[in-house]
N, C-alpha and C positions, 0 to 999 in steps of 0.2 A: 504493500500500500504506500509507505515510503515513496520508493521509486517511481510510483505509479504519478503521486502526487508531484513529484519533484519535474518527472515529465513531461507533466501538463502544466508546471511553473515555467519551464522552457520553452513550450511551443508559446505560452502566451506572451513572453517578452517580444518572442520574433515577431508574433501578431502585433503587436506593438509596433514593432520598427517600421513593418509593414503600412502601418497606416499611417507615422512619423512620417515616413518617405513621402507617400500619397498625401499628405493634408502637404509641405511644404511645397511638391510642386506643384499643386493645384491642378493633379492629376483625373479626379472624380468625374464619372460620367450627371451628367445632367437628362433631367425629362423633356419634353418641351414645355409642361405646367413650372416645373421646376425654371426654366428659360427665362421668364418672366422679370423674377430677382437677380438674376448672372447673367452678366455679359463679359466671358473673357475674366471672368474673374470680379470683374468689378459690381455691386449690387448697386443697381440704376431705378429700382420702382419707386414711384414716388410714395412716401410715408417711410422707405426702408431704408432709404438716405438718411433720414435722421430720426433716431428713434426718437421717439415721446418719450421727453424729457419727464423724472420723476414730480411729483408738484411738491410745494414746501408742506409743511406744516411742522446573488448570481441567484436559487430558486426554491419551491417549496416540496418538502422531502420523499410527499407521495408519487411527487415525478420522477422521483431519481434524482443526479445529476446529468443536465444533457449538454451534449458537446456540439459544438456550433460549426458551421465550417467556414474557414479564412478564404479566399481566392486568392493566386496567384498566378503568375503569368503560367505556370508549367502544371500545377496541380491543387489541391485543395489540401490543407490540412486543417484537424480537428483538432481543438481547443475545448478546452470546461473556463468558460466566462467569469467566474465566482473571482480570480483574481488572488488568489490567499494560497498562501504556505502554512503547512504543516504546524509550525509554531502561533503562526497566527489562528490557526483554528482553536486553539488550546487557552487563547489570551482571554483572559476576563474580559467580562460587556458592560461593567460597570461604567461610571464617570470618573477618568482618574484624577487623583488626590493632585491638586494645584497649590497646596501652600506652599511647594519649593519655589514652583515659576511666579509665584503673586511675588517673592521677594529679588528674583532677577529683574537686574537692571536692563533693558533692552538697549542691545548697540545700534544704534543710527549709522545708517548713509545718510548724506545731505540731501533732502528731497530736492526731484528734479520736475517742471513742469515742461510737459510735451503736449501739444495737441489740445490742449484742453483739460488736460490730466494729469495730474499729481501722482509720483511714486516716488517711495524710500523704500530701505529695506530695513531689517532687522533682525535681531536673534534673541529665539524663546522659546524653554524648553528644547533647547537643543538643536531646533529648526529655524530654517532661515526662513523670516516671515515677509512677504511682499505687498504693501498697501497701496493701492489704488486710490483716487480720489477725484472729485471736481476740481478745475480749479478755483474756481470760485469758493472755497472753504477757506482760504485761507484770509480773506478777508469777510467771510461774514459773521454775522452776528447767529446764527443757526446752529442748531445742531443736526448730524446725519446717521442715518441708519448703519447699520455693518450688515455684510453681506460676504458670508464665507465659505470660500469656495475648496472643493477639492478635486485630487487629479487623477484619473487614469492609470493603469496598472503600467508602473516603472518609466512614470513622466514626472515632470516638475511643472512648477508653475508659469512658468517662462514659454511650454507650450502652449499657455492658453493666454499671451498675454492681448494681443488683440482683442478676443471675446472678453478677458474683464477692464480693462479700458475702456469697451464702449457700455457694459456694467456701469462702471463707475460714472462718465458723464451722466447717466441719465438721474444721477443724484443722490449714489451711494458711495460711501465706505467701502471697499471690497479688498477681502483679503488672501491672499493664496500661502504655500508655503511648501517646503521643499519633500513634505513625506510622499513615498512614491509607491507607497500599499498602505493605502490607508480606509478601507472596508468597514471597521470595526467605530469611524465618526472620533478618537479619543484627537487626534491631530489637529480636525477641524473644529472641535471646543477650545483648542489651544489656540487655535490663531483666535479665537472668539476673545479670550481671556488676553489673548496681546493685546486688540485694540481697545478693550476696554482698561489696562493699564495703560496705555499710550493716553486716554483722557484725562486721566492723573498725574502726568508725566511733564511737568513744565517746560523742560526741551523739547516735546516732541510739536511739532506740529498741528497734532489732530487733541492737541491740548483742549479741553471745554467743548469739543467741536465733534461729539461720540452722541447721539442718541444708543446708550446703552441698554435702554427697554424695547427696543425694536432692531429684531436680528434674524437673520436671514442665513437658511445654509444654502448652496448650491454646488454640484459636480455633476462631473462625466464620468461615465462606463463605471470602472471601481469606485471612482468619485461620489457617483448620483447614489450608490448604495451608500455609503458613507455619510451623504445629507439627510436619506432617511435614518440609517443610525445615530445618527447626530441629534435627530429632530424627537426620535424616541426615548431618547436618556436626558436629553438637557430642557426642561422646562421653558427657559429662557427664549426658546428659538420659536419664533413666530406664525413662520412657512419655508415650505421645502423646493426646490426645483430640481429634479434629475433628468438630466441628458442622459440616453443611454444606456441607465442606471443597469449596471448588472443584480437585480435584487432579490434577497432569498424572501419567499413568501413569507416566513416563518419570522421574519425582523419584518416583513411591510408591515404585518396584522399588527405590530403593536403601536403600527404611530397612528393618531387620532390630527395631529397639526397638515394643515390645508398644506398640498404639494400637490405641484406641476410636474408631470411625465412627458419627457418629449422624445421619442423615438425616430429613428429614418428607415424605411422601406427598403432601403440596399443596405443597411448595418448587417454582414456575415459574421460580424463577431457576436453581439449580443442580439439574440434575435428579438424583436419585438412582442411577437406572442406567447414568446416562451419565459421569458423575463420581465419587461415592463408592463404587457398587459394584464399580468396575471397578478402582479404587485399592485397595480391601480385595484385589481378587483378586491385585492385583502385590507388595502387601508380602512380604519376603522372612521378616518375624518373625511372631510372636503378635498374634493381631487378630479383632476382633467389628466386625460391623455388624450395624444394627438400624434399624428405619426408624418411627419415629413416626406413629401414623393419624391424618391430617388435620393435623400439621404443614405450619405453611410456612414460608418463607426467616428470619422473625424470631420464631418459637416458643420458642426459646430466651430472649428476652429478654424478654417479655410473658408467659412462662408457666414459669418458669426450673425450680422444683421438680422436676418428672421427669429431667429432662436430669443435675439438681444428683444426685438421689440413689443413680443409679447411676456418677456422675462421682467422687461420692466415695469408693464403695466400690472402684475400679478403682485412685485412687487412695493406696487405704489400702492394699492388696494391692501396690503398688510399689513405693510410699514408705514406710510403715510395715513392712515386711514382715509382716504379716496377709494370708499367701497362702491361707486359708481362703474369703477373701473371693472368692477367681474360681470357687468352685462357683458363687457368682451369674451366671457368664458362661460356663457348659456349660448343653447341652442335659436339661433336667430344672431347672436352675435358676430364679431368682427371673426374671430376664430374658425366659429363653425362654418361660415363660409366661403373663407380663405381658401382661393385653389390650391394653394402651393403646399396645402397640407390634409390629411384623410384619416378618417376612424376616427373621428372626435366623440368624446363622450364625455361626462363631468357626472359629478355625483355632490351631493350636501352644498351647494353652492346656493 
């Protein structure tokens, strides 16, 4: 079993590199629905140009485990999605004990503003933490949501930096951080617990400038399981958003907190029906899934706009209380009728 597990830890890294490769050349076949948002790369619809800006104020056990299949140019290989080693299967699901990291100092890089966008970095609990931000925070009088993200099995956060830069414009906080199997949500509480010591923090930046009662997890593939683990053990956390989410039913059924499922039609690694649909059906709270035509496993980060602009209206609806904004996610809404995406369904909304 060892072995067994060890080399389904290998085939999935290579699925990894696989899609590394593919998301950096902007490789991905497109539909002609899909055609509409991409041209060459570039997303040209109007409304996907600029998201709507925020406003102030792996499966379930009666299935087995199923193995997915990768495409390559020469054959398919089969992968177990779930993302996790042997060790980690064995780790406690608790919340872990923060009073060492409440008393580390966080190191600062000098924030840099690009685009619009605010980033430092820092180190907590071991990991290097990456914050995002408007830039308009640093001179206002406001306080902003957080919004924490995590990543994909044996990636960092640097792959996703695109998709949370345009996150963060739309009027969050958003943090990533360097764990790279992180399933089990304890990483992305930690990045939770930096930004909210960075509000405390008279050097930092984001000094006074933390709405720390309004917190957000989000990730990809290992990630999206992760925000719902995250979402089930830490009270704190408001709403969920998983891309991809590799998720065991057995961890969906115990979150009752509103999350967003968003899936792609070509993802061979985590399949959609086998994984995110069946997790939408076991959450015990508020929940949309929706499945992207002719997405695959890394759409989200080679083509981040779509994903971004209903990401943010979900989270302005939680975080901001702008609950006008979830007519976008009933039937008749801007979602449901959205070509560039299929299977829509929502529940407790």
């Amino acid at each position: 079993m060892k072995k067994f597990k060890k080399l389904f830890s290998l085939v999935l890294v290579l699925s990894m590199i696989i899609t590394v490769t593919a998301c950096g050349n902007d490789t991905e076949n497109t539909t002609t629905t899909t055609q509409q948002y991409v041209d060459n790369g570039v997303v040209n619809t109007p409304g996907y140009n600029n998201v709507t800006p925020a406003e102030s104020s792996e499966n379930q056990g009666v299935q087995g485990t199923p193995s997915e299949a990768v495409s390559t140019s020469q054959n398919n290989i089969q992968i177990n999605p779930e993302g996790t080693t042997a060790s980690q299967e064995s780790q406690a699901t608790q919340i872990p004990n923060t009073t060492q990291a409440e008393t580390q100092k966080p190191t600062e890089a000098a924030p840099q503003i690009t685009d619009g966008v605010g980033k430092y970095t820092g180190t907590y609990n071991s990991m290097e933490q990456a914050v995002y931000y408007p830039a308009d925070l640093v001179n206002s009088n406001r306080t902003y949501p957080i919004v924490a993200f995590a990543n994909g099995t044996m990636v960092s956060y640097t792959f996703y930096e695109t998709l949370l830069k345009e996150l963060a414009k739309s009027g969050f906080i958003v943090v990533g951080n360097s764990e790279t199997m992180a399933a089990d949500g304890s990483a992305q509480i930690s990045s939770i617990d930096f930004v909210i010591s960075e509000n405390n923090n008279t050097s930092s930046v984001l000094y006074g400038k933390v709405n720390t009662d309004k917190i957000a997890t989000a990730g990809h593939s290992q990630g999206g399981r992760s925000a719902v683990n995250a979402a089930a053990k830490d009270s704190r956390i408001d709403c969920v958003l998983s891309i991809a989410g590799s998720n065991y039913v057995e961890e969906a059924e115990k979150l009752s907190t509103p999350v967003l499922f968003m899936a792609g039609t070509k993802d061979m690694i985590v399949d959609a029906d086998k994984w995110i649909k069946t997790a939408y059906d076991a959450v015990k709270g508020p929940a949309v899934y929706v499945n992207y035509i002719g997405g695959i496993h890394t759409t989200c980060c080679s083509t981040p706009a779509p994903y971004v602009h209903y990401a943010s209206l979900w989270f302005d609806a939680y975080l901001n209380g702008n609950t006008s904004r979830l007519d976008n996610f009933r039937y008749g809404g801007e979602l449901s009728s959205d070509s560039a995406w299929t299977e829509f369904s929502y529940k407790g909304l």
